[in-house]
LOTORLO-425832 format. One record per residue (C-alpha): residue in one letter; residue number from 1; chain; x, y, z negated. Coordinates in Angstrom, 1 decimal, padded with zeros to 4 digits. Each point is the difference from the previous one (the first is absolute). Layout:
N
[site 'A' NUM 'A' [X Y Z]];
...
This chain:
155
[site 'X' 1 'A' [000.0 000.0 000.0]];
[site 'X' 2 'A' [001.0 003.3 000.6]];
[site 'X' 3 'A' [-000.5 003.5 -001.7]];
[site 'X' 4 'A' [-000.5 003.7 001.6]];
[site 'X' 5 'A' [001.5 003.4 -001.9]];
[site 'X' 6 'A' [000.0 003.2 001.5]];
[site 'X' 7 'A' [003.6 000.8 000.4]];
[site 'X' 8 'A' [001.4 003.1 -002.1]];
[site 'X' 9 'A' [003.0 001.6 001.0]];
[site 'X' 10 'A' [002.8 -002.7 -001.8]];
[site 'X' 11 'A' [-002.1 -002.3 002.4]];
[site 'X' 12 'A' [001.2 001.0 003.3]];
[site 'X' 13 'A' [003.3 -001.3 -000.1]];
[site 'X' 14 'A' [-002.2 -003.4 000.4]];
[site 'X' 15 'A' [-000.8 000.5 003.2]];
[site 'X' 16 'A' [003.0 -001.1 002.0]];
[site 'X' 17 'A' [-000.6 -003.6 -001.5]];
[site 'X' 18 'A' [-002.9 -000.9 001.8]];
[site 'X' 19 'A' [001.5 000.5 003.3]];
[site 'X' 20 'A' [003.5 -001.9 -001.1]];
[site 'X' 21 'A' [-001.9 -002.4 -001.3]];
[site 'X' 22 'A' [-001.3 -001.2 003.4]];
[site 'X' 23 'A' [003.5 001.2 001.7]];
[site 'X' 24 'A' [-001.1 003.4 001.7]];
[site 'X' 25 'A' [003.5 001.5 -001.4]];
[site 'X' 26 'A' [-000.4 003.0 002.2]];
[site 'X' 27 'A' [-003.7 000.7 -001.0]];
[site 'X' 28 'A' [001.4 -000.2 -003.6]];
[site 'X' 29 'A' [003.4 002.1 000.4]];
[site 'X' 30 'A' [-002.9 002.4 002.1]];
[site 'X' 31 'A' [-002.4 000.0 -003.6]];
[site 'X' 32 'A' [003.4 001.1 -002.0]];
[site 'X' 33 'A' [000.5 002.8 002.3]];
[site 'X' 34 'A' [-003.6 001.5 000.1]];
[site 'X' 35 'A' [-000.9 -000.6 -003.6]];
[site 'X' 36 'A' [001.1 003.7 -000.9]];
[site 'X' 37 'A' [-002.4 001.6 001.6]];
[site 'X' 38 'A' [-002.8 -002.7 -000.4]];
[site 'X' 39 'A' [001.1 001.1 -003.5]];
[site 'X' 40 'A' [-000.6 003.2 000.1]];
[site 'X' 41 'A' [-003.4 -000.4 001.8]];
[site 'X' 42 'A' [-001.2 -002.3 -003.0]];
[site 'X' 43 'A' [001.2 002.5 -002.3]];
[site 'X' 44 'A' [-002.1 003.0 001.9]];
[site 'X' 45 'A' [-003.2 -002.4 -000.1]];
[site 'X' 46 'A' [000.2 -001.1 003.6]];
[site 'X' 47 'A' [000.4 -003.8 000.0]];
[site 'X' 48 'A' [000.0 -002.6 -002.4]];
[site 'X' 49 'A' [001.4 -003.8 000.4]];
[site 'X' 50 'A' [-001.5 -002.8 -001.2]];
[site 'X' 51 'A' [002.2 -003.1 -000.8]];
[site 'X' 52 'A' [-001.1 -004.1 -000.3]];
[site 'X' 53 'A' [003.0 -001.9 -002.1]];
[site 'X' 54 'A' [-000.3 -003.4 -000.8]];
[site 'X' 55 'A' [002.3 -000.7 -003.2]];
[site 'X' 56 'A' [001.0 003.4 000.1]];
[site 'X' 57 'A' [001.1 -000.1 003.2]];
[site 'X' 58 'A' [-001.3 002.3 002.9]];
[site 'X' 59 'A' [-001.9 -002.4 002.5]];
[site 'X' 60 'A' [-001.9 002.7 002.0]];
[site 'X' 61 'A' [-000.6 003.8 000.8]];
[site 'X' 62 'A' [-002.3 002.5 001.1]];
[site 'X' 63 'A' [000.4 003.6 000.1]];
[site 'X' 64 'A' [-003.2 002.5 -000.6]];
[site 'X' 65 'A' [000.7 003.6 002.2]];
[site 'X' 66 'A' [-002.0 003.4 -000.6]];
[site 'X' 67 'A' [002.6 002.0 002.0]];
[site 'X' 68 'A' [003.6 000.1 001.0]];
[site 'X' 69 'A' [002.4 -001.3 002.0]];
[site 'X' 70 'A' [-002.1 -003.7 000.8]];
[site 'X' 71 'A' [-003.1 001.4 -000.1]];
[site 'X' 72 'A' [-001.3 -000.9 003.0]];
[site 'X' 73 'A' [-003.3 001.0 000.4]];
[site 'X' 74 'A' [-000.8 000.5 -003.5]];
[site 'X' 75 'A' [-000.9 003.9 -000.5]];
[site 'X' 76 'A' [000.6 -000.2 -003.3]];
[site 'X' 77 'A' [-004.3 001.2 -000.7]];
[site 'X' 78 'A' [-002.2 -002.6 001.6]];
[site 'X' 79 'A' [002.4 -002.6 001.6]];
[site 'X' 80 'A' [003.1 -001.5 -001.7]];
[site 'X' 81 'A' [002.4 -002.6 001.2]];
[site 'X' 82 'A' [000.8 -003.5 -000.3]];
[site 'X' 83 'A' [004.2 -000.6 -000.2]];
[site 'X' 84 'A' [002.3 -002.5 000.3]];
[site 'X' 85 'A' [-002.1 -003.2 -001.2]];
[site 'X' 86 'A' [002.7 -002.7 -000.3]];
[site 'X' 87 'A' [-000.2 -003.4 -001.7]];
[site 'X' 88 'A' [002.9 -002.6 -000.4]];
[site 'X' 89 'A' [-000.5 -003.1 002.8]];
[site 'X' 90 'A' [-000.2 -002.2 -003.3]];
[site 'X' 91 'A' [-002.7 001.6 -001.3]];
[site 'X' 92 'A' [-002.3 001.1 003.1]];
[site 'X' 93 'A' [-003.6 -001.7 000.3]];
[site 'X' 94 'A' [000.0 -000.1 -004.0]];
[site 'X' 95 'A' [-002.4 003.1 -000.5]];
[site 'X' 96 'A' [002.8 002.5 -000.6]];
[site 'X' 97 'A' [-000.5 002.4 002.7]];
[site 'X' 98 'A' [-004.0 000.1 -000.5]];
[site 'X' 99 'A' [000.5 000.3 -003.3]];
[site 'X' 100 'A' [002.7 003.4 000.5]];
[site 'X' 101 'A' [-002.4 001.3 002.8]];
[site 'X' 102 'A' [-003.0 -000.3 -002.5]];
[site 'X' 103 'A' [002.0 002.4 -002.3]];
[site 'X' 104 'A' [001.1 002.6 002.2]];
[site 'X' 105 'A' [-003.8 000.3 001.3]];
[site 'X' 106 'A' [-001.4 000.1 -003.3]];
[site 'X' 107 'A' [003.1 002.8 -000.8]];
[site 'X' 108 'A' [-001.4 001.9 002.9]];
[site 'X' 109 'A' [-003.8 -000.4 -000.4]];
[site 'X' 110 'A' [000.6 001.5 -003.6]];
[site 'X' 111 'A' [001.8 002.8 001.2]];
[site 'X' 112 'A' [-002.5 000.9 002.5]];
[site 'X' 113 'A' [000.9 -001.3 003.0]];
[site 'X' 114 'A' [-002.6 -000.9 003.0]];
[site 'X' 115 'A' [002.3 -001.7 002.2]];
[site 'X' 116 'A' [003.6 -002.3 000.0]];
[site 'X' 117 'A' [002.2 000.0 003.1]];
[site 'X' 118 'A' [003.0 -002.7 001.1]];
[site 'X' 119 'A' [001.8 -000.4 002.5]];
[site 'X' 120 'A' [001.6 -003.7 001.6]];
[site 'X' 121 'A' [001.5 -001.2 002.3]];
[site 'X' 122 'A' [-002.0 -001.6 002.8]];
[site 'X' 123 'A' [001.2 -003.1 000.4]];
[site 'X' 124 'A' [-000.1 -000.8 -003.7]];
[site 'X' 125 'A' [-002.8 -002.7 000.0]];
[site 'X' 126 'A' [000.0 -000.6 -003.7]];
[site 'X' 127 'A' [-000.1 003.3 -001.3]];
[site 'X' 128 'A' [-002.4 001.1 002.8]];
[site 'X' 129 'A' [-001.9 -002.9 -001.3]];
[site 'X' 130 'A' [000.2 000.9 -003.8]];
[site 'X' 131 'A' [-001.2 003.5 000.7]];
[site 'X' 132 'A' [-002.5 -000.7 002.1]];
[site 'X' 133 'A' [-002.0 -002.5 -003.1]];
[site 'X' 134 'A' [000.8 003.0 -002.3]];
[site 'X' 135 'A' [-002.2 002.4 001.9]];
[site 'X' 136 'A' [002.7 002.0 002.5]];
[site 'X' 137 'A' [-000.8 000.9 003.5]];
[site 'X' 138 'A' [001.9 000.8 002.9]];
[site 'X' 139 'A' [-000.2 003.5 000.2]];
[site 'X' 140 'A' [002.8 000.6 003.0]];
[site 'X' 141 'A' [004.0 000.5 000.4]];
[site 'X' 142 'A' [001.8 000.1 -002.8]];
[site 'X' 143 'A' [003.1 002.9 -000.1]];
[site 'X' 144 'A' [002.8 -002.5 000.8]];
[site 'X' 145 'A' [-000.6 -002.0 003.8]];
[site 'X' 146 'A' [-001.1 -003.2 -000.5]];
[site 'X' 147 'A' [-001.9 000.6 -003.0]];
[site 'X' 148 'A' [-004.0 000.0 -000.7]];
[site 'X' 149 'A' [-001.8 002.6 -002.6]];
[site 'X' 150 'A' [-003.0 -001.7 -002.4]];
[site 'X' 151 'A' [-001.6 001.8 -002.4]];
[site 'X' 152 'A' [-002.9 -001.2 -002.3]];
[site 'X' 153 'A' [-003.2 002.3 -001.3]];
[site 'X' 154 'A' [000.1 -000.4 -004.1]];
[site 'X' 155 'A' [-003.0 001.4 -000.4]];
């Protein structure tokens, strides 16, 4: 079984496990290098991150953006964005990232948000898939090539 916690600042140091533990070295050396100013944004009050650990350990990720740098279409008043949702391979198909996603929209229905956003990469069946049972639509392009924007209503 797993637990969730809402990551406080100490916590974000964390975050470069999830991707070494399935071998995505660069994506983790890339979390190091951004965590400053994801810092600073959590500090401001515009995202939070939400860990799963299993024993303590961080198993899985997901990001909750009012405005900044990976906002994407989140306007920070009525829309706000889905980032980085990441679970280990060991622990994928076990509940964990239904269970992370379920936070962050309850997070942003009690703050008053009327919409989330995402965005994925197109050819990622399984993810595509996972969003699709949680309530996202297609909505169009997404701001890198190759990638599709979903949002879901919340109200």
């Amino acid at each position: 079984m797993f637990e969730l916690l809402v990551a406080q600042e100490a916590d974000w140091s964390k975050l470069p496990l999830i991707y070494e533990a399935d071998g995505y070295d660069r994506a983790a050396a890339g979390m190091r290098n951004r965590a400053s100013w994801e810092i600073d944004e959590f500090l401001a009050g515009d995202r939070l991150l939400y860990f799963a650990l299993v024993s303590g350990a961080p198993v899985g990720t997901v990001g909750l953006v009012f405005r900044g740098n990976d906002a994407g279409f989140a306007d920070g008043t009525i829309s706000a964005n889905i980032h980085r949702l990441h679970i280990v391979q060991a622990q994928r198909r076990n509940g964990v990232a239904t269970a992370l996603m379920a936070m962050a929209e309850d997070e942003a229905r009690r703050r008053g948000y009327e919409r989330l956003t995402i965005e994925v990469e197109h050819d990622n069946e399984p993810a595509l898939a996972l969003y699709e049972k949680l309530g996202y639509i297609e909505t169009g392009p997404g701001h890198t090539p190759g990638d599709l924007a979903m949002a879901k209503e919340l109200r």
